[in-house]
N, C-alpha and C positions, 0 to 999 in steps of 0.2 A: 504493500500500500504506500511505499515511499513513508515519509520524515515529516512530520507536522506542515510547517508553510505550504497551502497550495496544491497537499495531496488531501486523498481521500480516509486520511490512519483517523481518524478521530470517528469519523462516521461514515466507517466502511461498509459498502451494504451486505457483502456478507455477514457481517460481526452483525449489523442491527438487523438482519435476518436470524442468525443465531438466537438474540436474545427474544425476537417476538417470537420466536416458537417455545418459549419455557418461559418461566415463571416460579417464583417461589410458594412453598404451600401454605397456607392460611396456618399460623402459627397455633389453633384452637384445634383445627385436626391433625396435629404433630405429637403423636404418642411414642415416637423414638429420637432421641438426640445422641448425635457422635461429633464431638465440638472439641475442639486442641485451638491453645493461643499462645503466644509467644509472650504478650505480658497482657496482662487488664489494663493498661492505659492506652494501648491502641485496639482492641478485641475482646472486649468481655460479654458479649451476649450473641445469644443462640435461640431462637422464638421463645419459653419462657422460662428458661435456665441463663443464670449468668454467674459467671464465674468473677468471685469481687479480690482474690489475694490468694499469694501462692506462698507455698513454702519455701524456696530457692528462688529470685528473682532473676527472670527474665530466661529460667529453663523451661519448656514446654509443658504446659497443662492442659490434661487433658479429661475429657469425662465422657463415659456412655451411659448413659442412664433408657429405662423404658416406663411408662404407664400403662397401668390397667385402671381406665375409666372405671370399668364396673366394681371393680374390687377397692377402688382407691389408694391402689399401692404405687408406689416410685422407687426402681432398683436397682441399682449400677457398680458402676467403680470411677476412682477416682487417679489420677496422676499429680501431684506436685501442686495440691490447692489446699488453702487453710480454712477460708471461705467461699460460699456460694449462697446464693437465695435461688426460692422455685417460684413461679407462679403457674401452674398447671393450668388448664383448662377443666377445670371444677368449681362445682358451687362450695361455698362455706361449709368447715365440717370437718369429720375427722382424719386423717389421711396416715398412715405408713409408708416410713422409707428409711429406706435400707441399702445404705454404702459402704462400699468395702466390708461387708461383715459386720455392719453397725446398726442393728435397727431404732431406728426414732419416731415414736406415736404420738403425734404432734393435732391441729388442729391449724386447719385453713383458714383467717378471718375475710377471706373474699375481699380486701378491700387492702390486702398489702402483703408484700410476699412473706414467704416461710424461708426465714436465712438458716443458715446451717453452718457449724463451726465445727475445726478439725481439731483436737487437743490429744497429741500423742497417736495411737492408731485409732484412736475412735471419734465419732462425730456426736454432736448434740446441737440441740434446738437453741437457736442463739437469738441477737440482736442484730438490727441495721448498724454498721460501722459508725462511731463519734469521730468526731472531725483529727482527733490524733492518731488516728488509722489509718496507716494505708489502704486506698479501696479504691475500685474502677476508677472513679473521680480523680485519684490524686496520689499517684504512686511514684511517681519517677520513670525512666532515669530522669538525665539534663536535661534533654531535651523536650522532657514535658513544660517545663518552664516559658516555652517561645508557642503556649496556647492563651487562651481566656483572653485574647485582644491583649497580648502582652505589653507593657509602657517600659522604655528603657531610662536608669536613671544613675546618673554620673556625679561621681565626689567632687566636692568644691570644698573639702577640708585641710586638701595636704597642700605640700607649696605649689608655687604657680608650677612648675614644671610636670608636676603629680597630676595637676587638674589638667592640663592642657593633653597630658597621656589618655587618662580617662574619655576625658571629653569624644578624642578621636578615636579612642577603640569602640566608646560607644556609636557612634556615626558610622564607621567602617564597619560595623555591624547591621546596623540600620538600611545603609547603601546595598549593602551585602542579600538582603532579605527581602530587599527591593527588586532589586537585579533577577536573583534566584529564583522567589517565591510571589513575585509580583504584588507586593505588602509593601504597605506604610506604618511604621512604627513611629509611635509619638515618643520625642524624645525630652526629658527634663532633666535641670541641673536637682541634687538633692534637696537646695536650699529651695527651691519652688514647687518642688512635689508636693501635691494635698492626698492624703490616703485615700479620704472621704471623696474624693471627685474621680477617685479609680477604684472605688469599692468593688472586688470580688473580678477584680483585673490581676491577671501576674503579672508580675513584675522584676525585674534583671536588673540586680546592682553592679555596678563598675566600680571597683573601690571595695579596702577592709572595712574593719569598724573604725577604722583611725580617720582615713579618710570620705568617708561617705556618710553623712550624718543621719542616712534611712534605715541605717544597718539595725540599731537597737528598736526602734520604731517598728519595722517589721518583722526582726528575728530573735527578740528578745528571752525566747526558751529555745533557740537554737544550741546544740551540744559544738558545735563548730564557732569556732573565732581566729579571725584572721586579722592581724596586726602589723604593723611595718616588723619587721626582721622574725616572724616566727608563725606557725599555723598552731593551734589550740583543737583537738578532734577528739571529743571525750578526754580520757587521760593519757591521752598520745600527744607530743611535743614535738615540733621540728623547727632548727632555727635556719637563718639565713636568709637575707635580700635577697633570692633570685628564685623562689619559689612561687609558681602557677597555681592555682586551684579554681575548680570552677565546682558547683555545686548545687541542688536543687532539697529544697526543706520548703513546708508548709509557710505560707502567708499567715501569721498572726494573730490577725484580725478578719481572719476569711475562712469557711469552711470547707471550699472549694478552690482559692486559687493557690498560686505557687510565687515562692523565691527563686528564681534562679541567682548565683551568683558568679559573676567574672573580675575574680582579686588577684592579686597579686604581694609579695610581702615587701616589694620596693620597686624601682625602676626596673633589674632585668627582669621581674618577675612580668610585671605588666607587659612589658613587651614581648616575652614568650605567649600571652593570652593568644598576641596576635596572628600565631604559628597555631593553633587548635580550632581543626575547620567542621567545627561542629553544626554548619549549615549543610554541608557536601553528603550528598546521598549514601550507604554505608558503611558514613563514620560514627560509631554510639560512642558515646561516655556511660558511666555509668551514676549513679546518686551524685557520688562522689571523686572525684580527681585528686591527686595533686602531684604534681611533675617539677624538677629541678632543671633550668637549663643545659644541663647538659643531655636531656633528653633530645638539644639540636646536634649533638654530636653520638651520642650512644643508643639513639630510637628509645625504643620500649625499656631499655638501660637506666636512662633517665625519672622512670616513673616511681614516684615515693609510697606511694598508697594509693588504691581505688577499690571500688565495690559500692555495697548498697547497706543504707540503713535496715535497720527492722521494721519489723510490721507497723511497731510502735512507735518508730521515727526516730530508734534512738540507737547510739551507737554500741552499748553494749550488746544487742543482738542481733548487731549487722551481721553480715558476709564481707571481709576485709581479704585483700592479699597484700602486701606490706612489705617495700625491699627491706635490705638490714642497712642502720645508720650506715653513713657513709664513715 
């Protein structure tokens, strides 16, 4: 079909022949589900199973589950998930289900799903996630951060030199996302950001807490602190002006939206941001970063720490891999 400009790839009449011959099926008469995703923030729903958190981030989860209408049973297996909600297609009432070897006699309220939680090898009748959960909504990695009509916003705290770094990596980001993703990103110094006028918008800082005066304002129960000359990650410690970190933690003040961050712990650090092309189609980060300049000389060599927080946002029960001090 040829290359976008001018050919027929976008609306090839085969392809739109393909699709007017099929259809998906009314999600009410769907009494079997076979659904795998690669994380809950890009894939979490299958007609009226959704998969909200996984045990290992960002390994495949998967689940077959079947219904029996008349019997009102629900009965499968599971892969690599901590939670899930059901909403069947049934009335209000009592229902059994049965995963992995775990049966749950629960009741249906017809009016909101039946969540379901994994603790150890067995499942029980749970709650919808509180906003310190990870869950479809808000999991990570980085690059969930650049969703909710994301606003970018740049330190005007360190010296002039510091501010005019930020300023351009925030804009050559901006540019960048333009270019790429055909998006406009509103961009603010910290000193002029109103929380209240971007309520339940993510938001991307440029700058530590030294520098960037929205750090404690937004991430103020963040386990992560970044400072000129040192990164602070739980009780992990790393010093030195030439350290990168980018990172993605709950908005604050938001149920829903996200912190991304782009620091640095001095001047090389900042300008390594500029090397990490995490707009570019098959590059992830994960929760977490944080890379040494000499990751411009040594590749993957260079990398200090990465992985993913926990379910519960916190770093004791992330998944870390961690070089050894230098």
């Amino acid at each position: 079909a040829g290359h976008w400009w001018g050919n027929e790839c976008v609306d090839w009449p085969p392809m739109m022949q393909f699709f007017d011959e099929r259809s998906l099926a009314d999600p009410t008469a769907v009494d079997r589900i076979e659904f795998a995703t690669a994380t809950p923030s890009v894939s979490a729903q299958c007609d009226w199973l959704t998969i909200d958190a996984q045990r290992d981030a960002m390994r495949t989860s998967s689940v077959s589950v079947a219904l029996d209408v008349g019997k009102r049973t629900i009965s499968g297996t599971t892969v690599n998930i901590t939670r899930l909600s059901l909403e069947p297609p049934l009335d209000a009432g009592p229902i059994s289900v049965t995963l992995d070897d775990t049966t749950i006699d629960t009741n249906l309220s017809g009016s909101s799903p039946l969540w379901l939680v994994r603790e150890g090898d067995s499942w029980k009748a749970g709650a919808a996630p509180g906003e310190n959960l990870k869950s479809a909504d808000r999991c990570g990695p980085f690059k969930d951060a650049f969703r909710r009509q994301m606003v970018f916003v740049y330190g005007t705290a360190g010296d002039d030199a510091m501010d005019a770094l930020l300023m351009e990596k925030a804009r050559y980001d901006a540019e960048t996302f333009w270019y790429r993703g055909n998006g406009a990103v509103t961009i603010l110094s910290d000193s002029t950001f109103d929380a209240a006028a971007f309520a339940d918008r993510s938001v991307v800082l440029y700058g530590n807490a030294e520098s960037n005066t929205a750090w404690p304002l937004l991430l103020k129960q963040c386990p992560v602190l970044v400072k000129n000359g040192s990164i602070k990650i739980g009780d992990r410690e790393m010093a030195g002006t030439d350290l990168a970190c980018v990172f993605v933690y709950p908005r604050a003040d938001s149920q829903t939206a996200s912190v991304g961050v782009v620091a640095g712990t001095g001047p090389a650090g900042v300008r390594l941001t500029t090397r990490m092309p995490y707009f570019v189609s098959g590059v992830g980060y994960p929760d977490l970063t944080v890379m040494s300049a000499d990751t411009l000389l040594k590749g993957v060599g260079g990398v200090r720490l990465a992985g993913f927080f926990g379910n519960d946002w916190s770093v004791e029960r992330g998944q870390w891999a961690e070089a050894p001090a230098p």
